[in-house]
N, C-alpha and C positions, 0 to 999 in steps of 0.2 A: 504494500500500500504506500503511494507516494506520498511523504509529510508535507510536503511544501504546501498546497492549499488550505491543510490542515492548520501550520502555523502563521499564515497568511490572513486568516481569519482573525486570531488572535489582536490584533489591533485592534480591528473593525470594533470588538465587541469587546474590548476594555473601552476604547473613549467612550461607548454608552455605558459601559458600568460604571466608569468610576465616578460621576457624577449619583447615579443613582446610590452606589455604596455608600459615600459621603453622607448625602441625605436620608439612607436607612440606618446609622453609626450613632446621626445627629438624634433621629428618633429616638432609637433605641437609648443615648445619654439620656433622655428624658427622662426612660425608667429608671435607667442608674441613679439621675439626681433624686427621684422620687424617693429611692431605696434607701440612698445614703443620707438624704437630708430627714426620712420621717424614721430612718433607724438613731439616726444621733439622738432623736425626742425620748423611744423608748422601743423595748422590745413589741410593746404591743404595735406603736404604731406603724414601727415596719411588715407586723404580722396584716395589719390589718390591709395595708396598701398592697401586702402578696394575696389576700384571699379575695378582694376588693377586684384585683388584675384577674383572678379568678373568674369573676363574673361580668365585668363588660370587654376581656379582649373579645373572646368569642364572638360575642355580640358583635363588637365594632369589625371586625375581621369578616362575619357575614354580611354586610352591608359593604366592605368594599372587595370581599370577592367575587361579590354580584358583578361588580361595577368593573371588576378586570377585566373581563368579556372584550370592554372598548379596548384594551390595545392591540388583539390581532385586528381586531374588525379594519381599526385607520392605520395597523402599520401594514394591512393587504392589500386597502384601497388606494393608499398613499404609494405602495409597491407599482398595483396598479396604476397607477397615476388618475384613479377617479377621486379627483379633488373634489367637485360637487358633491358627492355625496355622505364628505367628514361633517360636514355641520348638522345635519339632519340624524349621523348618527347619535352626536354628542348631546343633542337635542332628547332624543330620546331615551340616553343614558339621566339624562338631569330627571324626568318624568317616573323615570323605571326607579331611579334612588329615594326620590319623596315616598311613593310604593313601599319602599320595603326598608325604610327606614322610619317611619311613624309606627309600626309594628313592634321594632326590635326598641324602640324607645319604652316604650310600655311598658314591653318585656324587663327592659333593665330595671327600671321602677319597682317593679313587685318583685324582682331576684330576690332582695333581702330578705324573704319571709323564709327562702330555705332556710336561712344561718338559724332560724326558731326550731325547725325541724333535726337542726343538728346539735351533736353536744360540742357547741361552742361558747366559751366563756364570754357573760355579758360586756363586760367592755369592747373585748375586740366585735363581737357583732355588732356596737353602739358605733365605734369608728369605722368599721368596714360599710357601714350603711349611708354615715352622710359621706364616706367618701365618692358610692354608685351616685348619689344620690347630687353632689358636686356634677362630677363627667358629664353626668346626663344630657346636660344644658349646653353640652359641646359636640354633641352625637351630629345635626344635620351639617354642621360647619366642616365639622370631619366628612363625610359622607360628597358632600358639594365638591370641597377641595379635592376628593379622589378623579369625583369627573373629569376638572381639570386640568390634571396631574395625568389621567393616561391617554388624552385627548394629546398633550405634548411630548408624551413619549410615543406614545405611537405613531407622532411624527418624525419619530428618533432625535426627540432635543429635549435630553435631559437634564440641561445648566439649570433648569428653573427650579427640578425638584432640588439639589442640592442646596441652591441660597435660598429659597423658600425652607428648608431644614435649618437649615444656621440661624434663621428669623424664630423659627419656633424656638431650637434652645435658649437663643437670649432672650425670650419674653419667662421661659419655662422657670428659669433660674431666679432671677427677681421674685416672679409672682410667689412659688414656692416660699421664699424668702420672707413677706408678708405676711402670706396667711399661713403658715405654719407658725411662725413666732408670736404676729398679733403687732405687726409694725404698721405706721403712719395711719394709725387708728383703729386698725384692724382687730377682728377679736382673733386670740392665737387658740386656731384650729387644729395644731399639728399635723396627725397623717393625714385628717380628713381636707385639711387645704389642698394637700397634694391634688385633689378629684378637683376642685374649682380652678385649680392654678391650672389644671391640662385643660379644661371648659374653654380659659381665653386664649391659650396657645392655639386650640382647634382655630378659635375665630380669628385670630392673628394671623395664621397661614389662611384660610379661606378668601381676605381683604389681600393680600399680599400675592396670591395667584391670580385674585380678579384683577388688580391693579395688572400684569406683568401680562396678561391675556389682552388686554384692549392696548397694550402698548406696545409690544414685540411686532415688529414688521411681520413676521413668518404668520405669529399664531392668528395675529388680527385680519391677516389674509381671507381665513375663512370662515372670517365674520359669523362666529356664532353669537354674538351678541346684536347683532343690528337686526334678526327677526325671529322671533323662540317659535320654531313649528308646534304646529296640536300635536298633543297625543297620538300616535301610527299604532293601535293596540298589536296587529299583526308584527309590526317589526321590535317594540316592547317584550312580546310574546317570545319571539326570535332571542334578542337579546337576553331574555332570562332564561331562556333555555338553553343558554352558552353560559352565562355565569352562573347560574344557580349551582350548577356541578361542581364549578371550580369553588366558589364559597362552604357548599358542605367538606369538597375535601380538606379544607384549610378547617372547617371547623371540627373535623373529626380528627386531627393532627393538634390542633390547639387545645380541644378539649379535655384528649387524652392528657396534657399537662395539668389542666383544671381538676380533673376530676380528682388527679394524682393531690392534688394541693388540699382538695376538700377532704378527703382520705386520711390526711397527714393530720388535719387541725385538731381534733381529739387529743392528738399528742402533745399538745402545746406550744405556745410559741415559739418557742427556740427552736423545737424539730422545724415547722413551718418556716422558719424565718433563713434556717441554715439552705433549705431546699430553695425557696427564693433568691438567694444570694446566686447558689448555684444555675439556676434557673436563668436567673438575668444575667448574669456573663455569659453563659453558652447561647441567649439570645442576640449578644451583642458580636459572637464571633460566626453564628448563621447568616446576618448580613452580610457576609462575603459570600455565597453561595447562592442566596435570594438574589442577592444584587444583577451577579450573574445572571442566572435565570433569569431575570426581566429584561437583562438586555439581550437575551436569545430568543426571549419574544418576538421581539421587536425584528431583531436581525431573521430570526423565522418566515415571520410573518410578511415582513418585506420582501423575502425569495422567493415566497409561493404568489404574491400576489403579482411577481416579474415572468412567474411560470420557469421556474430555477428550481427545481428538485432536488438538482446535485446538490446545489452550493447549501441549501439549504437543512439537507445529512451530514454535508459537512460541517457547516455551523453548530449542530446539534453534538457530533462525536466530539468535535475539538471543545466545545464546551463542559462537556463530563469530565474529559479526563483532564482538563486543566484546573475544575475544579476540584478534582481528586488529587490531583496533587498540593493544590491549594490549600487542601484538608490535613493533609499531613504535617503540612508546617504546623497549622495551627492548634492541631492534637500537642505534637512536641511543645510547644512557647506553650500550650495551658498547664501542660503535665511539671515542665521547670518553673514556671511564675505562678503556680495558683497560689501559693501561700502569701505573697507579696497580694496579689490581687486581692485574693480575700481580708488581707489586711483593709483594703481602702473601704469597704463597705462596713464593718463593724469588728467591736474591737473586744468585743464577748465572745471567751473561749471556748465556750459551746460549739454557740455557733460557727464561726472558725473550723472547728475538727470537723466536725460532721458536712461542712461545705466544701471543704478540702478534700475529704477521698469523695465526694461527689462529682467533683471536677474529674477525680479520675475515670471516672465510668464516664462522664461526659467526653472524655476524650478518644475513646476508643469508637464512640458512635460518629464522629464529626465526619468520618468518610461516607459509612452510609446516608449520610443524613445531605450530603453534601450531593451526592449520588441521587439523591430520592428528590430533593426540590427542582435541579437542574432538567433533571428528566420529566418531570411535569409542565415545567415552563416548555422547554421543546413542545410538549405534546398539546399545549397552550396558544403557542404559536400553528400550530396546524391546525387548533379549533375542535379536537379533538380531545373533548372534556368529560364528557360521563364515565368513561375508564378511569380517569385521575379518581373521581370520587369513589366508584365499584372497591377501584386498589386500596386505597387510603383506608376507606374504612373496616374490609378484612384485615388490613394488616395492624392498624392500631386499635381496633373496636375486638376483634376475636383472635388476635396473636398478642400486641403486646401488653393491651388493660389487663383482662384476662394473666397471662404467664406473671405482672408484678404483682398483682393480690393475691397470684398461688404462691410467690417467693417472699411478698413483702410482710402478709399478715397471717399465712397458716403457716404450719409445722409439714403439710405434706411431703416436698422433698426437700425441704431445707428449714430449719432451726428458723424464725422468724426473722426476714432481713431489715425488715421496717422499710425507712426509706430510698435503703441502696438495693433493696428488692421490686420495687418499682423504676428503678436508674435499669436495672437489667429489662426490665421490661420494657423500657424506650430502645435500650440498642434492638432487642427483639423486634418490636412492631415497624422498625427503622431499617432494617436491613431487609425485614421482608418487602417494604416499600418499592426500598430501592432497587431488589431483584426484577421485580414484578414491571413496574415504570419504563426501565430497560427493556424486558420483552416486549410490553405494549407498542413502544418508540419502534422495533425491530420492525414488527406485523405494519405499522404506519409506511416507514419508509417503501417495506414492497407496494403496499398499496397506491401511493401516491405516485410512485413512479412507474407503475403501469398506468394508470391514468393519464400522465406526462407522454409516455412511449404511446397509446390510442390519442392524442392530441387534445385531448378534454382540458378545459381549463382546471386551473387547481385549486381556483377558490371562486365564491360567491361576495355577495354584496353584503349586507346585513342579516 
């Protein structure tokens, strides 16, 4: 097999990663500041901002994997070169997000009635509650801004997500600052600020995308503000029936971490809070793979919509295996720095040990894990989504929840491991992913490129 086109690629699709990494890094400090600034208050309030993360990532993570759908759509029509027809989709993406985001707000709202269901100690349920209850009020700002956000990358111009990221953090970090302490009049809220302090970041990046939409030459080209189309229920239809798939698989991936968190709380907060620590560093070292993966979207999406089959296998291979090598570094730096890292978040020896050999189990899944996103983006890019969700959720709903509460909480083949029995149970559900994802991709390629060789186009409109 000849590398050269393989490594040839590699450019192509860092200059769109690295703006989009930047900007998933920035996010992701977000949670870190969140971590570190409402663990310095107390053990609870960092427990509460981990069980809190609990119940509205899921939530907010289904409302913009709905919304991913838009970036094959305009990085195929843009491949295409059917520029008319990007406004009308973006159109419909804003219509489709109000839909299924007045739902999941609701939702969040009465979450907290689980934590009465569980045996959760009344303070941390009292601050985990106004912290949902904070967010909330940031849910459509978040949502709107996603429209935006893959309306510009599916034109492959990611510089905006990354300084619109650098904008969130520096609203993140003041406001946190405020209302956690009870500055410039403020009442001191601790972790539960955290949840208002992310409310105005959402709308800070929302105002800051709309602003950069009506002024970039490129994006205000195609005038999606100068006339809002009606409702197309049929192409809505369409649209949700491309991300809906891809939203359950991220929420059956994300959940699987949640449910792991609610699991943990019984144990107290330090168990909870040590797994959070661990949780949100190996979140912040997945953005180098996600990253990827969204600019193989893009890069996907734009080859098929050129009717490029090859180039477009090839963008897919060379993306895997560079981010599997990309995984190894960062396996090695977690396994020699986690004790320094875990230093920066809290300085309770508890939590410490038990976040420590978590990173180590963390480190051993970073390949599969690395493996299992990229190859879903590929298969994202081809539009080729209800297999992502099929996969995902055999492999984390009946491989790996399932194998951590046979290792984490019974005696059956092993002594009770608590919570590094459930860490086994993420490489598990993680590596069946990623075996699975790779064969799917395999059966795609045949397919499209017999398609390609009978002269058929290889993509549709909306």
């Amino acid at each position: 097999m000849a590398l050269k086109p393989y490594i040839a690629e590699l450019p192509r699709l860092l200059r769109l990663c690295g703006p989009i990494m930047v900007a998933q890094v920035a996010q992701t400090t977000m949670s870190f500041v969140d971590t570190v600034m409402a663990g310095q208050v107390s053990a609870t309030d960092l427990a509460a901002v981990a069980v809190a993360t609990s119940f509205w990532l899921p939530l907010i993570l289904l409302v913009q994997g709905v919304i991913m759908a838009l970036t094959p759509i305009i990085s195929q029509l843009n491949g295409a070169r059917r520029h008319g027809d990007v406004a009308a989709a973006v159109h419909q993406g804003f219509w489709l997000t109000i839909l299924v985001t007045l739902p999941v707000m609701l939702a969040l709202y009465y979450s907290p009635q689980a934590l009465h269901w569980m045996d959760v100690e009344p303070l941390l349920a009292e601050k985990t509650t106004g912290y949902l209850h904070g967010i909330l009020w940031g849910m459509p700002a978040y949502a709107l801004y996603q429209v935006l956000r893959n309306f510009s990358e599916g034109l492959s111009h990611t510089m905006p997500t990354m300084v619109i990221g650098f904008i969130g953090l520096a609203v993140n970090i003041p406001a946190n600052y405020i209302l956690i302490h009870g500055k410039l009049g403020m009442p001191a809220l601790g972790g539960v600020g955290c949840g208002y302090a992310s409310a105005l970041v959402f709308w800070a990046m929302l105002v800051a995308m709309v602003v950069y939409t009506r002024s970039s030459p490129l994006l205000q080209s195609f005038t999606i503000f100068t006339r809002l189309s009606a409702p197309d229920w049929p192409q809505i239809g369409r649209l949700f029936r491309l991300g809906f798939p891809i939203a359950m698989a991220i929420f059956c991936e994300v959940t699987l971490f949640t449910v792991v968190a609610l699991l943990l709380s019984p144990l107290g907060s330090e168990v909870v809070a040590g797994h959070q620590v661990a949780i949100n560093f190996s979140s912040m070292i997945f953005m180098i793979p996600l990253s990827l993966g969204m600019a193989m979207t893009i890069r996907v999406g734009h080859s098929l919509g050129e009717n490029k089959a090859d180039q477009a296998r090839i963008i897919s291979i060379a993306g895997i295996v560079f981010g599997a090598l990309l995984a190894v570094l960062t396996a090695l730096a977690t396994i020699l720095g986690r004790h320094w890292i875990i230093a920066l978040y809290t300085d309770n020896a508890a939590v410490q040990q038990l976040a420590a050999s978590l990173l180590l189990l963390a480190s051993f899944y970073q390949i599969f894990d690395s493996a299992q996103v990229i190859s879903a983006a590929a298969l994202r890019g081809y539009k080729d989504t209800q297999a992502i969700f099929y996969i995902t959720f055999v492999a984390y709903w009946l491989c790996g929840l399932p194998a951590g509460m046979v290792l984490g909480l019974t005696d059956w083949l092993v002594p009770a491991m608590g919570p590094h029995g459930f860490w086994v149970g993420f490489l598990i559900g993680l590596s069946v992913a990623a075996l699975m994802l790779i064969w799917r991709l395999r059966i795609i390629y045949v397919r499209v490129e017999h398609r390609n060789r009978a002269g058929l186009p290889l993509v549709d409109g909306l």
